[in-house]
Every structure is written in structure tokens, then in C-alpha cells.
N, C-alpha and C positions, 0 to 999 in steps of 0.2 A: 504494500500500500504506500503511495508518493504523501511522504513527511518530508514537512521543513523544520529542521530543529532551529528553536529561538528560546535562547537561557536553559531554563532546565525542562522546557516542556515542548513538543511537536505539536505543527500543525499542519491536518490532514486536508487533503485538496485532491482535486480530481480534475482533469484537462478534459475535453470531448468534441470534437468538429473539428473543422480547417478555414480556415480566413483572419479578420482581423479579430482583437482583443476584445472577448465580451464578460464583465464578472459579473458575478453576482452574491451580493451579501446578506446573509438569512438575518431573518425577526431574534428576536427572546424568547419565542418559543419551539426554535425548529431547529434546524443544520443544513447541512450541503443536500440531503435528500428532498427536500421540501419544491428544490425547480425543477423538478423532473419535466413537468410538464413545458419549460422553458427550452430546458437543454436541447428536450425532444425536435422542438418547435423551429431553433436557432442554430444546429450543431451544423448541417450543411451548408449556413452562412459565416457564422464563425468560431472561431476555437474560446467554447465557454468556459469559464472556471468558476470550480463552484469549491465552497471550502467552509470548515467550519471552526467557528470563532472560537478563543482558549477554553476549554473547558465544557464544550458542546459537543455533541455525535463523539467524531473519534478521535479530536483533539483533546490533547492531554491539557489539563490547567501548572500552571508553573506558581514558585515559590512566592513570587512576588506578582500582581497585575499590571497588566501594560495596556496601554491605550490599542484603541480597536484600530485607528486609523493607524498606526504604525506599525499592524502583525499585517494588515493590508499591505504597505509599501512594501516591507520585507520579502511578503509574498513576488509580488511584480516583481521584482531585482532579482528573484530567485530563477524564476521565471522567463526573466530577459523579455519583459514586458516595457515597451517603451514607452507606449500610449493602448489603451483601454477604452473602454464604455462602460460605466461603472452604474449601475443596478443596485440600491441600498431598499431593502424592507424592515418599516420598522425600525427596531433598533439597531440593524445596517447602515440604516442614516448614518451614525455616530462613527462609522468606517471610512465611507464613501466620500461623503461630504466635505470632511476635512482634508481629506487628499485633495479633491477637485478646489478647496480653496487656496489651499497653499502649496500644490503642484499641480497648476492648470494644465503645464505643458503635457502632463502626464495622463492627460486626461480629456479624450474626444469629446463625450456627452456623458451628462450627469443624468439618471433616473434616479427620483427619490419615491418612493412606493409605500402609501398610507406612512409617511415620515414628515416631520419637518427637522429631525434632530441634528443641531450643529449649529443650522442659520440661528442666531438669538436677534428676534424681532421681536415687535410689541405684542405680536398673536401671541408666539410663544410663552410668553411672561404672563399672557391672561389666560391661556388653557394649564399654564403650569398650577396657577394659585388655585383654578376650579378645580382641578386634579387632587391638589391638596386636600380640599374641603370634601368630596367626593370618597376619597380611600379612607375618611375619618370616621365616614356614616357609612362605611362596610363594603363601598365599591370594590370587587376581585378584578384587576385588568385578566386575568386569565379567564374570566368568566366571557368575554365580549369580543373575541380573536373572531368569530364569525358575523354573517347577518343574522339575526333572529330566526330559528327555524330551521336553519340549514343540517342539523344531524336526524331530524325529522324527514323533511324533504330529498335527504343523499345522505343515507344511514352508511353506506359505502366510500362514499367519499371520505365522510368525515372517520370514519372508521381510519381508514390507509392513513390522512393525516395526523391523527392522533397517536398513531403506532408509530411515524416514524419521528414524532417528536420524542416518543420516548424514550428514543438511543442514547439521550443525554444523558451524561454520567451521573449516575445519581448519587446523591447530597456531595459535589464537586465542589460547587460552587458558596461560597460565602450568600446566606440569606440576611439581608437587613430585618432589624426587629427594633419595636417601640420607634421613636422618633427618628431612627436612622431610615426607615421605610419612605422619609418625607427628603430623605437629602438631596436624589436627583432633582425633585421637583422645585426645590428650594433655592437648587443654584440655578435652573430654569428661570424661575419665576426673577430672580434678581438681578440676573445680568442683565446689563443697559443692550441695550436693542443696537444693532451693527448696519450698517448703510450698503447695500446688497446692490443698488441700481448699478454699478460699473460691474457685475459679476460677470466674467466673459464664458463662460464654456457653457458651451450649449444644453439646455434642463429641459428635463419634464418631471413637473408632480403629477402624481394621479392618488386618487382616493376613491374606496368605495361607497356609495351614495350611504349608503347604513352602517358605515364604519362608527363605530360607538365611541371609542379610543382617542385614535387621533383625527377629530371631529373634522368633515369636509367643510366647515368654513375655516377651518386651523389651516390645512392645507392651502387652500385657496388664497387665504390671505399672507404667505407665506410665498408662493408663486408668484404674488404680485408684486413683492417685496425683493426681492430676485430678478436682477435685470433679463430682459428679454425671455425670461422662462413662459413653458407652455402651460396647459392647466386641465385635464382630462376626469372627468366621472365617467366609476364604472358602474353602471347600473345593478339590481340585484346584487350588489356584493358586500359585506361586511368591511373587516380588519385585514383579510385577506383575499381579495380580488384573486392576484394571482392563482388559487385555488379554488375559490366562490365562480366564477367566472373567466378559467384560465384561456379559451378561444377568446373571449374581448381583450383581456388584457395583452395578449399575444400581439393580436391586430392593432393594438394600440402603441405596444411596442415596436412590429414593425415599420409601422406608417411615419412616428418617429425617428429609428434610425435612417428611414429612406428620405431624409431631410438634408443630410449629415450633410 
């Protein structure tokens, strides 16, 4: 199995097609299995890589944490990836993003995928604080990765994704308790909001119309806050389009890169 060792722990990835550079970086609740329906879609177009974050599927977690945009870079150099298309869902955002901010050159087009994580605007700062208040009266984010309905309607679907979320190592990972649970949203909520109109590399947000999470006007107002980015609803889909609706979001993707 293709590891990159980084400090004391690997991390597993997987190449698939031929053409130029397509990544993709999984949610907080999934791993490198979760694009299947992507890879399938895009591998004749280009060489996809799909990988999973420290501590997820079949990466190992190391002694110390490291920022996600940085096991991303590592990854590319390892790679001999010079430039990409970079694909963040969710908390992928926190991978992708920051690469395309501070290595543009590295970086063809940005998809951010029911995300806004990285850009700190004023959206951000006002869904962080409702988030806060939200997880305090018992809101689970793990409860709401779908549209309403959807294990009802595609008992099968949601089956296979649930199964392969649960390759993740279990009790790997450090769980925040009592007021640590509010930290991410805290430093959201308070960082001064960043001036995104000069962002040069070419974007698309997309959100699913019933995403409960990261709320389609979060997204959208986040796209517009982002120079020249595009702005897509996927209809029927929750927190995860790309699953909910993986043909739309495909076609969405494509029409996208045939922009480039």
C-alpha cells in the first residue's frame, strides 16, 4: 500500500487515471474511500489522488498534530505534483484552501465542497457563534452529514457510506470534551474577517440545498467574498452532495473544470 512517511506516522494515498492533477480531500467523517464515485467519474480524465488525513482510514496519527494543509503539500512534492485541482469537502477545506492561498502557483482551481473552512469572513464569524449556541442545546454535527431522509429513501447507499466511514481508527484520534468542544468555533467566530476580492485561482463553492451544517447561505456568502469564485446548489442533497446526488455533483464538477 503507497505511504508517505511524515515524523512518526504515514500517510496512505492512492493515484488512479492519467492526465493532469486532480485531489481530493475527505470530510471529518470519511477517508480516501468516500470518492469512489469521483475517481470512477474523472480517472480517464485525470490522475486522481485520493488520501487520507493523519489519523483517518489507513493513515496512521503521529506523536504530535500537524496542520492538514501541510501533510497536503508534503503529499504533492512527494508526488512531483507541480500544479493540481484541488477538491476540499468539509473539513478538507482546512487542507485545500490554504494551499491555494499561499501556493497559488500550485494550484489550477480550487473546489470547496459544502466548506467554507480557511477563508475567515464575516459569514464565517456569524455561523461560527450560531454553531456555538447550537452544540450547547445538544446539536450532534454527526447527526446532519445527510439530507433529511436519505437512509430511509437509499437504505443502501447510506449503508456502503457509513461502512466505509468506519475504517477510521478507532479512539485514534484526541476527542475535545466540556468547553474544548467550542474551541474550533471560537477561533472561527473571532478572527477578523480577511479581504478575499484579489483571490486569483480559479473557485467553485457548491453546497447542498439541505445541507444543515455548513448552511447554503454560509457558503454562498463566502463565494461572494472570494474574488471571481462561482456559486452552485445541488439540489436534493444534504452535507454531502457528492454522495446525496453524486451524477449532479459530477456534472457540476465537470462543466467546471471545462472552464479551466
Amino acid at each position: 500500500m503507497p505511504r508517505l512517511p511524515i515524523d512518526d506516522a504515514g500517510l496512505y494515498y492512492e493515484v488512479d487515471g492519467d492526465g493532469d492533477w486532480l485531489v481530493f480531500a475527505h470530510g471529518g467523517d470519511a477517508n480516501h474511500l468516500c470518492w469512489w464515485k469521483q475517481v470512477a467519474a474523472f480517472r480517464d480524465r485525470f490522475r486522481c489522488v485520493t488520501y487520507d488525513f493523519q489519523g483517518y482510514g489507513l493513515s496512521d496519527i503521529g506523536s504530535a498534530p500537524r496542520m492538514p494543509a501541510d501533510d497536503l503539500l508534503r503529499l504533492m512534492d512527494h508526488l512531483k505534483i507541480d500544479r493540481a485541482i484541488l477538491v476540499g469537502h468539509s473539513m478538507g477545506g482546512m487542507a485545500v484552501a490554504p494551499v491555494a492561498q499561499n501556493h497559488s502557483d500550485r494550484v489550477r482551481a480550487l473546489v470547496m465542497s459544502d466548506t467554507p473552512f480557511s477563508f475567515s469572513t464575516a459569514a464565517l464569524s456569524r455561523w461560527a457563534g450560531e454553531m456555538i449556541d447550537k452544540i450547547s442545546k445538544g446539536f450532534n454535527v454527526m447527526d446532519h452529514l445527510f439530507a433529511p431522509g436519505l437512509a430511509e429513501r437509499e437504505p443502501e447507499l447510506h449503508y456502503l457510506y457509513m461502512a466505509i466511514c468506519r475504517m477510521k481508527l478507532p479512539d485514534s484520534l484526541p476527542r475535545p470534551e466540556g468547553d474544548r468542544l467550542y474551541d474550533p468555533y471560537i477561533r472561527m467566530r473571532d478572527t477578523p474577517p480577511v479581504d478575499y476580492s484579489g483571490f486569483s485561482v480559479p473557485s467553485l463553492f457548491i453546497v447542498g440545498d439541505q445541507d444543515e451544517l455548513t448552511l447554503p447561505w454560509l457558503i454562498e456568502a463566502t463565494a461572494k467574498a472570494v474574488g471571481g469564485a462561482a456559486f452552485r446548489v445541488i439540489k436534493g442533497a444534504g452535507h454531502s452532495p457528492f454522495v446525496e446526488q453524486s451524477q449532479t455533483y459530477n456534472q457540476t464538477l465537470a462543466a467546471f473544470f471545462d472552464t479551466l
